[in-house]
C-alpha positions in Angstrom: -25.5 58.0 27.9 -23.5 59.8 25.1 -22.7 62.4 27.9 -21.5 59.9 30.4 -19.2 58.2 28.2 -17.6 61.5 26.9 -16.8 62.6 30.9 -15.4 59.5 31.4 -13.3 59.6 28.7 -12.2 63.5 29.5 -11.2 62.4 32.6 -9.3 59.2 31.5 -7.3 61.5 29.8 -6.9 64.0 32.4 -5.8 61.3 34.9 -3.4 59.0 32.9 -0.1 61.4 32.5 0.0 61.5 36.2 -0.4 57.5 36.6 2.1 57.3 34.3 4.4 59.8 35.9 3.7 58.1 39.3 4.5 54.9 38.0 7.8 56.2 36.1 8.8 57.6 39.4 8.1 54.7 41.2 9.9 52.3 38.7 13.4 54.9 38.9 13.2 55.1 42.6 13.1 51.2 42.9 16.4 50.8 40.6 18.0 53.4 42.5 17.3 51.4 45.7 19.0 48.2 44.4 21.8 50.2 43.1 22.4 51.5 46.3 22.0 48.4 48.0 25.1 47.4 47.7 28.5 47.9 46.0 29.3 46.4 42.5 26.7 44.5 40.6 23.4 45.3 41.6 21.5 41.8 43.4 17.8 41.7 42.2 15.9 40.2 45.2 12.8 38.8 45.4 10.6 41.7 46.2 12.3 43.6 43.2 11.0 40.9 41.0 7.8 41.1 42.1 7.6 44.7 42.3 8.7 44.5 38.5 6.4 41.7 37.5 3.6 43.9 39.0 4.0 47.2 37.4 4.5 44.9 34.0 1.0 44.1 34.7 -0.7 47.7 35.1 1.5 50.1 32.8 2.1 49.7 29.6 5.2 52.2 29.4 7.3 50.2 31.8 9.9 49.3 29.3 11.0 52.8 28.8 12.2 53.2 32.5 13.4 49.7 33.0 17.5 50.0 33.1 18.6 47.7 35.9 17.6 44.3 33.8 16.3 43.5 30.5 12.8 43.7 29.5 13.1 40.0 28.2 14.0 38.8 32.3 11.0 40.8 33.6 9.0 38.5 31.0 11.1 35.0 32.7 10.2 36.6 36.2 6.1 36.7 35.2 6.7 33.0 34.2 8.4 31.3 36.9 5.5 33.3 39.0 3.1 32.0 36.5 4.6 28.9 37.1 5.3 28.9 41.2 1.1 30.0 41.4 -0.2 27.2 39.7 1.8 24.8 41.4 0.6 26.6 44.6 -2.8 25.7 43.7 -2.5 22.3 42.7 -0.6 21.0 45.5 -3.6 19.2 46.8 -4.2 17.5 43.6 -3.0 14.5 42.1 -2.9 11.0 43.4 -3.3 10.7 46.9 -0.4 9.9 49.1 -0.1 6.3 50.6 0.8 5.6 54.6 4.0 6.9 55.7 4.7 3.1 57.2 4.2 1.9 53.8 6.6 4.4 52.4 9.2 3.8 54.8 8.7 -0.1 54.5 9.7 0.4 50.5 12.8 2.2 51.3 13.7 -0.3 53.9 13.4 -3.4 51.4 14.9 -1.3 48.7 17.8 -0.7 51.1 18.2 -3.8 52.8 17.8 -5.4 49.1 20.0 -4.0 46.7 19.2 -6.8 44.3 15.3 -6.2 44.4 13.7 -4.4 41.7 10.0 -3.1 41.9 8.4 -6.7 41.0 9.8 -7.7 43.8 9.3 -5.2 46.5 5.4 -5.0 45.2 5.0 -9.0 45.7 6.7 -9.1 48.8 4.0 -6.2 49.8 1.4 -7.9 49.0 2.0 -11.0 50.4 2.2 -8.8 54.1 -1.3 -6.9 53.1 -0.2 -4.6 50.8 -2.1 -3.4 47.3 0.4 -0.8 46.0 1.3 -0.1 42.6 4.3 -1.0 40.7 4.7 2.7 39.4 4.9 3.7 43.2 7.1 1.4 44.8 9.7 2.7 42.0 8.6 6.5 43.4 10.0 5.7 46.6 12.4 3.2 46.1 16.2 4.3 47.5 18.2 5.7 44.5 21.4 4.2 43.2 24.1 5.1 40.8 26.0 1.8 39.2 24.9 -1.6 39.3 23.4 -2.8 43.0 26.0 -4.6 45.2 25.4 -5.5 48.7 27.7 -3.5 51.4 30.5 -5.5 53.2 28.7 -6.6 56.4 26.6 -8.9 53.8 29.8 -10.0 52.3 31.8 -10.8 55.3 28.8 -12.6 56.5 28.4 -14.7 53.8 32.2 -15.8 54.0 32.2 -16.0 57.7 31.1 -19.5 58.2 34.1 -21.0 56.3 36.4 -19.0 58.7 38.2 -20.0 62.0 40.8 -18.0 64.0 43.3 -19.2 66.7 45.6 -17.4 69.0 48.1 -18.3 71.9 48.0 -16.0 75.3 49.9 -16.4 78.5 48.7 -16.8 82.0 51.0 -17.1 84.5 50.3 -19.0 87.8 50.7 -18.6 91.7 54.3 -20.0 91.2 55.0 -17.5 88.4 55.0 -20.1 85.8 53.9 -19.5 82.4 51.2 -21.6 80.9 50.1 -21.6 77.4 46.8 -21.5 76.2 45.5 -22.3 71.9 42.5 -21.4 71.1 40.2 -22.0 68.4 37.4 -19.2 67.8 34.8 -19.5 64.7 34.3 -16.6 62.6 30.2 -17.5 62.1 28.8 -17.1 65.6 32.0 -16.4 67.5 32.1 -19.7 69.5 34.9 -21.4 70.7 35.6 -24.2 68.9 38.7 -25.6 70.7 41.3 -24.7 73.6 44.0 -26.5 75.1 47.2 -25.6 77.7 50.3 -26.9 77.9 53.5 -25.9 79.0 55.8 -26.5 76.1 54.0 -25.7 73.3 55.6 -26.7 69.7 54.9 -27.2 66.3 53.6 -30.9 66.5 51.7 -30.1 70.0 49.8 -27.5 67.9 49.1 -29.7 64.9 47.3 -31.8 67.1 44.9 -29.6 68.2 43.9 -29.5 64.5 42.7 -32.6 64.5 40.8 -32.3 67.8 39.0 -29.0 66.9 38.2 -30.7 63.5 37.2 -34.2 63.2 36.2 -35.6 60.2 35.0 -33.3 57.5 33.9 -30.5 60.1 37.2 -28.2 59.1 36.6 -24.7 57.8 37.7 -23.1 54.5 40.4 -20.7 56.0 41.8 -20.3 59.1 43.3 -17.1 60.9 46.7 -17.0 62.3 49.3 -14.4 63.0 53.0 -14.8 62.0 54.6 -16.8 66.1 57.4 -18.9 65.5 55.2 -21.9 66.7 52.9 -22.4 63.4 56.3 -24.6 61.9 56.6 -26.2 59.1 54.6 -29.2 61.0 51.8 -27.1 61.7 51.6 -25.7 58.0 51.7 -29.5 56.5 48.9 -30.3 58.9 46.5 -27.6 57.4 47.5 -28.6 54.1 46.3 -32.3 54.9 43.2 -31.6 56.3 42.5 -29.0 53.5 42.3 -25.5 55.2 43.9 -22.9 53.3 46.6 -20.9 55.8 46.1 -17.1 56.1 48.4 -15.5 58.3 48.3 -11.8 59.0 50.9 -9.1 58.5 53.7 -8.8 61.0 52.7 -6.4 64.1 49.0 -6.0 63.0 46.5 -7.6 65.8 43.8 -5.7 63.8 43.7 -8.2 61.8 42.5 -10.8 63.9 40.4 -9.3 65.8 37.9 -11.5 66.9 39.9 -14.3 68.6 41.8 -10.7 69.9 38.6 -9.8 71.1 38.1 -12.9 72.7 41.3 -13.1 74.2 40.6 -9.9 76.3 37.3 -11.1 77.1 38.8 -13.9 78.5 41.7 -12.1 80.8 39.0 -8.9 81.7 36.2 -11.2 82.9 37.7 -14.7 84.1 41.8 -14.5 84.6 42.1 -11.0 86.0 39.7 -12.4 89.4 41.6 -15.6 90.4 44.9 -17.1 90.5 45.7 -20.1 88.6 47.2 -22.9 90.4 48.5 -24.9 87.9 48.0 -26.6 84.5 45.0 -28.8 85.0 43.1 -25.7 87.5 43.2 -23.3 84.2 42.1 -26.2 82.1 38.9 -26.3 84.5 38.1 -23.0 84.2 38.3 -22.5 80.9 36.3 -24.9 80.2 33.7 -23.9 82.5 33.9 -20.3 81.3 34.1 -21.4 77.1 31.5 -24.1 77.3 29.3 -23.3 80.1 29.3 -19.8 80.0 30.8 -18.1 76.9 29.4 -20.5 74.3 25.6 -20.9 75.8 24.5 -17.8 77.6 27.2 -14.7 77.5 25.6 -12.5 74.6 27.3 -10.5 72.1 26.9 -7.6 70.2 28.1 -9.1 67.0 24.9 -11.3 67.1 22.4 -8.6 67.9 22.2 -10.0 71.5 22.7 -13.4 71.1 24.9 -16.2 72.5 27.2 -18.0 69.9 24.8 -21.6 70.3 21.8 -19.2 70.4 19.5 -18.6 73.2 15.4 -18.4 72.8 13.4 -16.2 74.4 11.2 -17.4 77.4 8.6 -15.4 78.1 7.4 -15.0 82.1 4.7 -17.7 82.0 7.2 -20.4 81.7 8.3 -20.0 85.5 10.2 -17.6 87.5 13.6 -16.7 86.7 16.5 -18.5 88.3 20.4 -17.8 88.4 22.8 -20.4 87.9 26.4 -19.3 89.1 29.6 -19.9 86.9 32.8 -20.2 88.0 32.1 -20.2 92.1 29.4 -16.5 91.5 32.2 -14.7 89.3 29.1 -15.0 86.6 25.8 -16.6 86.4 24.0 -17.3 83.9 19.3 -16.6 83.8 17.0 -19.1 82.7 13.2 -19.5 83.7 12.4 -22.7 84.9 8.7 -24.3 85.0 6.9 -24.3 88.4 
């Protein structure tokens, strides 16, 4: 046994200065590569790091041929490896992940409802079937810097219903008159509220049309108007009286107005644009038939998802087949399913 140990150790010896040479050589040779890898400061790569990290390991005399980087990073190298393993190894423990569906519903209700905190959210989960902790609907709830404030499609929403818009257009009939149409368009579900022609419009003619459009205490907050010469000093005591604050726009800006704009080109692209008016009382009838039979009850809008301004319920095929109803002589026509 004695003899054993003494060869081993004779040929320890023997062996070692040419590791260490090897490993000296191997060490210079690698720096040289990096400083040859390109011009200026030398980049340390991964590989190098790992190559460094590694002969750390299994020579002891490495710090005598390190130049490129001192000892002290090669230390910081073996710890973020230290580090990047054991994370590597663990990534299958912890707690275990909930469903992706619940996941993204939390980010949904955190987006959707800047002023719900994770109380909330986790009661409104549980009342659709949800057990999740509090601790994890604040994991995956959306981040936010300041205090939450909803975007402004919630805010013009909210104000929408106490806003109305009107406009005049011109349509011009088979005898090249010009007829003059006011309308009345409201902000909330983009129905028409109120239209009129006339061929003379004035101040007083216009004021009237206030009272039509809103009887008794039906009158919005605020109502949308551009800067025409018609909207006199009549007109503006009338809004006053009925209590409707007057907004008018800024001279040569159409943009912004643009929903009774909107509904203005609707009006010429789909209805005026295929027929020729005849006279005052002929574009009374059909605009009345395309506003209140077709535009208000059935023509959806992308505004409202879909929707037509007095809202329209889905009827699903067992009601009855479907069945066309034409508007304005087949220009349009309008689906409904009818019962057997």
């Amino acid at each position: 046994m004695i003899f054993v140990r003494a060869m081993y150790w004779t040929l320890k010896a023997a062996v070692a200065p040419r590791a260490c040479l090897a490993a000296e050589n191997a060490a210079l040779r690698q720096q040289l590569a990096c400083y040859k890898r390109k011009r200026g400061r030398p980049r340390i790569a991964a590989p190098d790091r790992l190559f460094w990290v590694m002969l750390k390991r299994f020579w002891s005399g490495w710090r005598s041929s390190l130049v490129i980087v001192q000892p002290d990073t090669v230390c910081r190298w073996h710890r973020q490896g230290f580090r990047l393993f054991w994370k590597w190894k663990s990534r299958r423990g912890g707690r275990p992940l909930i469903d992706a569906e619940v996941r993204a519903l939390i980010r949904q209700m955190s987006r959707e409802n800047p002023l719900w905190g994770a109380p909330r959210i986790r009661a409104e989960l549980r009342l659709l079937g949800y057990e999740v902790a509090e601790s994890t609907v604040a994991h995956y709830m959306v981040r936010r810097r300041g205090n939450p404030s909803p975007g402004w499609k919630t805010f013009l929403a909210n104000h929408s219903k106490e806003i109305a818009a009107c406009d005049f257009f011109v349509v011009p009939t088979a005898t090249f008159r010009l007829l003059y149409c006011f309308v009345i368009l409201s902000h909330d579900r983009r129905r028409v509220l109120h239209f009129n022609v006339t061929t003379n419009p004035t101040a007083r003619w216009t004021a009237q049309q206030l009272n039509e459009a809103f009887p008794f205490d039906a009158a919005p907050r605020c109502l949308l108007r551009d800067n025409d010469a018609i909207y006199g000093q009549v007109f503006q005591q009338r809004v006053a009286a009925i209590g409707i604050e007057d907004c008018t726009t800024a001279p040569h800006s159409p943009w912004q107005n643009p929903y009774v704009e909107r509904l203005v080109g609707t009006v010429r692209r789909e209805c005026l644009e295929h027929l020729i008016v005849l006279g005052e009382d002929h574009l009374r009838r059909v605009l009345e038939e395309f506003f209140f039979s077709y535009y208000n009850g059935h023509r959806p809008h992308q505004g409202l998802e879909g929707d037509a301004p007095l809202g329209r319920e889905p009827e699903p095929p067992d009601i009855g087949p479907v069945v066309a109803t034409p508007v304005l002589g087949g220009l349009h026509h309008s689906y409904s399913r009818r019962a057997a």
